[in-house]
N, C-alpha and C positions, 0 to 999 in steps of 0.2 A: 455528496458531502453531508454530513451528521449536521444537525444545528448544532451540538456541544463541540465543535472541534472549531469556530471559532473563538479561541479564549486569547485573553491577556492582553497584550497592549494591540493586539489584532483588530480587537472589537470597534477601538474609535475609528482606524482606521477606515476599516469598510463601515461606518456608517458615515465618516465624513466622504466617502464616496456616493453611496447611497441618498443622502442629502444634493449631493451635486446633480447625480443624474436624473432626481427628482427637480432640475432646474432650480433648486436653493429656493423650494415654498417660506412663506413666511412664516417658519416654526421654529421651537427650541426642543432640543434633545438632553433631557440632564439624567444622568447615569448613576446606578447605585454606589459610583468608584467618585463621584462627585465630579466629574467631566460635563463640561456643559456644550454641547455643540448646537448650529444652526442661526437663527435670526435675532434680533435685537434684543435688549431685555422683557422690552412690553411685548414682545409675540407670546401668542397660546404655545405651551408647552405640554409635552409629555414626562412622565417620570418613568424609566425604565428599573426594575426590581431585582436584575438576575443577569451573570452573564447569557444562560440561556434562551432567556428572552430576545436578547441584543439580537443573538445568532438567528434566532427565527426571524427577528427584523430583516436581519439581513437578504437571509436566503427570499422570503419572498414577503415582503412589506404590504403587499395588499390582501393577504390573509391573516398576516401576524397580527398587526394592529388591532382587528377587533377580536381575533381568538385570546390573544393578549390581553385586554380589556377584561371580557367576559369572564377569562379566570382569574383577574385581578392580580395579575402580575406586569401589569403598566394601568397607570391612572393619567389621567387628564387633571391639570391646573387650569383651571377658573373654566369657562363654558364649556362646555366639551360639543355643539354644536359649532362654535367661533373656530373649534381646532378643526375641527374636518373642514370646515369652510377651506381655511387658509391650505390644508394638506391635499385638498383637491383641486389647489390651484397649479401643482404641481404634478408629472407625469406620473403615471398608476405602473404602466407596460413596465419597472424594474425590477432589480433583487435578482441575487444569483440565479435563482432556481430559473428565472425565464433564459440566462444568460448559457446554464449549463444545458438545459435539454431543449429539444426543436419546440417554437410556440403549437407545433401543430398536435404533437404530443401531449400539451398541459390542453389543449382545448376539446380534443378527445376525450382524456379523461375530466371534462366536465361534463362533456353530450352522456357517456356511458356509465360515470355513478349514478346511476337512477336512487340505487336503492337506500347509499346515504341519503341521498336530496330528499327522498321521500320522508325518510325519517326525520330530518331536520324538520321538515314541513310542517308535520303532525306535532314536531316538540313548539315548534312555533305555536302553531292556530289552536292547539288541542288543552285551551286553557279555560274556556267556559265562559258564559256571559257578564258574568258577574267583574270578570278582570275589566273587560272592555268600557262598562259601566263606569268605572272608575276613571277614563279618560277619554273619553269620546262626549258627544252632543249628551240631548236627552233624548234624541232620537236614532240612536245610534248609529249615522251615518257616518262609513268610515270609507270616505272618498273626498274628496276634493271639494271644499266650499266654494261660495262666490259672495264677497264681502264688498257689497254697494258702498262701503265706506271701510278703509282703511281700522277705524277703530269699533267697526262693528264688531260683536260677541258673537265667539265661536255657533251660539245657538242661531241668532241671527240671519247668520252668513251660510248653515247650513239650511234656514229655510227658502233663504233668496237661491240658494243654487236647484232647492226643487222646482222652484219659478220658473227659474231662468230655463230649466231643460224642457216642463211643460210651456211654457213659452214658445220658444224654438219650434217643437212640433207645434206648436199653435190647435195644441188641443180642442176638439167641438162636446161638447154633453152628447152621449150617445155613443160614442166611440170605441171601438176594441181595437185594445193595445195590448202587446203582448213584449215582456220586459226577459230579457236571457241575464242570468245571473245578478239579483235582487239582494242580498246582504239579507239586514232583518227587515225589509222590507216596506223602509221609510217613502221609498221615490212612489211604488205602488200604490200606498196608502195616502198617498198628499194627490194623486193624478186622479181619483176615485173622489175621495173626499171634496177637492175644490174645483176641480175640471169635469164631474160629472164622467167620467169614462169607467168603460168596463177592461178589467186589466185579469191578466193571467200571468204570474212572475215565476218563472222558473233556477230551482238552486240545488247544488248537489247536497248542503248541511245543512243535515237531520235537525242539528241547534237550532240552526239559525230560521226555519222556516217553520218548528214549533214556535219559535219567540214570533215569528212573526201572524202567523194563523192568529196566536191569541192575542195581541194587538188590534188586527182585524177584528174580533169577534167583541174587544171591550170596545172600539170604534161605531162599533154597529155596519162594518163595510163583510160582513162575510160573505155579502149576496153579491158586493159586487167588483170584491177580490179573489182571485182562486191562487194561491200559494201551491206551488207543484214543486213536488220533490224530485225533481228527475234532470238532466241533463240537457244543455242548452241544445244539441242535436236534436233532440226529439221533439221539440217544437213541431207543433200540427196547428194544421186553420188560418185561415186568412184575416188581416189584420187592418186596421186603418191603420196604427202607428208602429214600428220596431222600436226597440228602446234596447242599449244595453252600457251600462254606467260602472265603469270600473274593473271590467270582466275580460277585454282584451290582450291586454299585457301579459295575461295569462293560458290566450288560445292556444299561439304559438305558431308560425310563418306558414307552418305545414299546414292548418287547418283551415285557413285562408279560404281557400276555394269552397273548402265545404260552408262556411258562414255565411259565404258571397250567395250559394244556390239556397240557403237558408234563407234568407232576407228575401230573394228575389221570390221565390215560391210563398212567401208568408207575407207579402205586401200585397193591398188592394190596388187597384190603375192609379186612386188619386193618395196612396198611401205614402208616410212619412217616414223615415229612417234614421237615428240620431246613436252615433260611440263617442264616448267619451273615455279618456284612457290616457295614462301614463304614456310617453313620449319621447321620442329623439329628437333633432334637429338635422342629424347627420346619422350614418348606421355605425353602432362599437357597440361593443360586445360589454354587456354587461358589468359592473362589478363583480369578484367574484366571491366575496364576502357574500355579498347579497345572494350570488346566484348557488353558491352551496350553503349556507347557513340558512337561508330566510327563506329566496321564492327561487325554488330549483326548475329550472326550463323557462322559466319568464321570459319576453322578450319584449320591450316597449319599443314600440316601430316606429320610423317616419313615416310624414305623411307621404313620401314615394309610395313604403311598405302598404299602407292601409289603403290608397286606390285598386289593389289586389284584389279588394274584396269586390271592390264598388265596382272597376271601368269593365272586367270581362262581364258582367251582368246588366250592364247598361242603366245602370244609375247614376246618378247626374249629383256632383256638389251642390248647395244652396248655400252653405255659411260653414266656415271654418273659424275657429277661436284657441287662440292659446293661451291658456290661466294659469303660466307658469308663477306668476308671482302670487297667484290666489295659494297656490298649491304650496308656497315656502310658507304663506302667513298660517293657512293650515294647519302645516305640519307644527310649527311654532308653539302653535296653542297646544296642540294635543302633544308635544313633550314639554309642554312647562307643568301643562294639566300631571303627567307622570311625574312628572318631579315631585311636585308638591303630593302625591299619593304614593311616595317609592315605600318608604316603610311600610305601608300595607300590601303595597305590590308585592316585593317583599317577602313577606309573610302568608301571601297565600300562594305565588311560587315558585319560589325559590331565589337566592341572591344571583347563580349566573344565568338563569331564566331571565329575570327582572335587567340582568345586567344587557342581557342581546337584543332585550328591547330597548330598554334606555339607547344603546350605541344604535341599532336601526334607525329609531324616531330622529336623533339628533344627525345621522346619516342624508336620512330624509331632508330634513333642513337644508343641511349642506349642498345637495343635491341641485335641487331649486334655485338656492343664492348662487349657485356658481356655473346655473345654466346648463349642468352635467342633463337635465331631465326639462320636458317639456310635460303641460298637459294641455291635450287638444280634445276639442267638441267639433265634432264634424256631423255637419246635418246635410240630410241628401234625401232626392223622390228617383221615382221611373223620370229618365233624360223626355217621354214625353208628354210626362204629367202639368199641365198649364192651372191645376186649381192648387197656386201656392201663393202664398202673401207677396202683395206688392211692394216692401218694406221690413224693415226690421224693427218699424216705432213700434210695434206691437208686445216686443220685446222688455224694452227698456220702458213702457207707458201704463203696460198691464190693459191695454185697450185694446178691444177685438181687433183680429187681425184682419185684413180686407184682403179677401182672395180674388184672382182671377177667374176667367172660365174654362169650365173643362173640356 
């Protein structure tokens, strides 16, 4: 079925179906015909532009919405993080198109458009430091804080969670650490700097691991950072700590095993092992806004999924955490931080550029608030490694950690 061949008084129709089978979220649907359907006055609303529009609503709602958006042929009244909250409270799996063709069919052709995903990818990320600048820390970490207070500043929050992770490994002066997928390079540079260790961070962007070199090199850490451009598989040499922050979500099920023989081959006997990573609580299939527009093949695992790596390889849990709520206030900050810089955002590129982040960040939000996403720290050794901290006060006290014997 065409999206244009739902036209005329058809359109309310199947969207007041479509609102049903979404179990009647708490939202309002108001129509360019002046039709207002869905929930109470005070719910978050959408504005629909077009019958055309309507029809793609229909056909399949969990792609319309944001492609919709982003071309500015449906707008959000008042927060537009509050509307997806409320829309996610509601079931995703609807809309004709799941209705007319086998689900195995639409999930196929998710696995096998590589090469839009790719494209999308690149239109995504391939926007220069300079944008990130504008909404992130000062230290551009663009991962998940940890806010020892509720109304700590975004900068704050971003440095307590370097803490919090060299913490965990309970870091010694003297140590080599070796970090798989490093951003621009903040967590290396805070584990060197205040923990005295020798780190090696490995990333695939060119960008991102010049910004980060020359950070090191104004730090005075070049002797004892090494910034490698290469691929988290190539990891070579033995390590007292693994480290890898934000980089999983994006390995994917299949590589499982190979990360698992990675970590085991690259940890010393008394060696440490800490992921951190986007999350499920239960396994489902992605978004799929997300998963073709943003981050194509992504997969945030449970922690069923992520023993994969750890139990064939015989490494043993020590501490699991979930910062699901750290991860909404996060996101929180770094789309309000956009908001308040959209005009410049804007302007350097582009309005439906500017627009598929606005609607991801405030996605992300939603996310979080409605428990759709999990983020979990999981730290682990060798099951026979006995030199690991008696406690966790080490953690939250910032006082040396007392190990056992080896």
């Amino acid at each position: 079925m065409r999206a244009d061949a739902i036209q005329g008084p058809a359109h309310v129709w199947f969207l007041r179906k479509l609102l049903a089978a979404m179990g009647h979220p708490p939202i309002r649907v108001k129509l360019w015909t002046g039709d207002v359907l869905g929930g109470p006055e005070d719910a978050p609303s959408i504005r629909v532009g077009d019958p055309g529009a309507s029809a793609r609503l229909v056909l399949d709602p969990e792609l319309a919405v944001g492609d919709l958006y982003v071309e500015g042929r449906l707008d959000i009244e008042g927060d537009l993080a509050a509307f997806l909250s409320a829309a996610f409270r509601g079931r995703s799996d609807v809309g004709l198109a799941l209705r007319l063709l086998p689900r195995r069919l639409i999930e196929r052709a998710l696995d096998t458009d590589l090469g839009t995903a790719t494209r999308n990818a690149q239109h995504h990320y391939d926007v220069g430091n300079a944008f990130y600048e504008l909404w992130l820390d000062e230290r551009m970490v663009y991962t998940c804080a940890y806010f020892p207070r509720p109304e700590a500043s975004l900068e704050e929050a971003q440095i307590a969670k370097l803490d919090h992770v060299c913490r965990k490994l309970a870091l010694r002066p003297g140590e080599r650490v070796v970090e798989a997928g490093c951003g621009w390079g903040a967590l290396a540079l805070h584990m060197a700097r205040f923990y005295g260790v020798q780190v090696r961070a490995f990333n695939v962007s060119h960008e991102q691991i010049l910004y980060a070199r020359e950070q090191a090199e104004k730090g005075g850490l070049s002797d004892r950072v090494e910034f490698v451009e290469d691929d988290y598989r190539n990891i070579s040499g033995r390590y007292d700590a693994f480290v890898s922050v934000g980089m999983l979500e994006h390995v994917g099920l299949e590589h499982y095993d190979t990360l698992g023989r990675l970590i085991e081959r690259s940890l010393e006997p008394a060696g440490r092992g800490f992921l951190h990573t986007i999350g499920r609580s239960r396994r489902q299939r992605l978004n799929r806004w997300i998963h073709q527009r943003v981050f194509p093949n992504a997969h945030p695992p449970t922690l069923g999924e992520m023993m994969r790596i750890l139990e064939p390889r015989d490494l043993a849990v020590l501490d699991v955490e979930n910062l699901r709520l750290h991860y909404r206030l996060t996101a929180w900050h770094w789309l309000r931080r956009f908001e308040r810089e959209l005009p410049r955002i804007e302007a350097m590129v582009g309005r439906e550029r500017a627009r598929t982040w606005h609607f991801y960040l405030a996605g992300t939000v939603a996310s979080f608030e409605t428990a759709s996403m999990c983020l979990y720290q999981v730290l682990f050794t060798r099951a026979t490694n006995d030199a690991i901290p008696w406690s966790r006060a080490h953690v939250y006290t910032g006082e040396p950690a007392q190990f056992g014997e080896v």
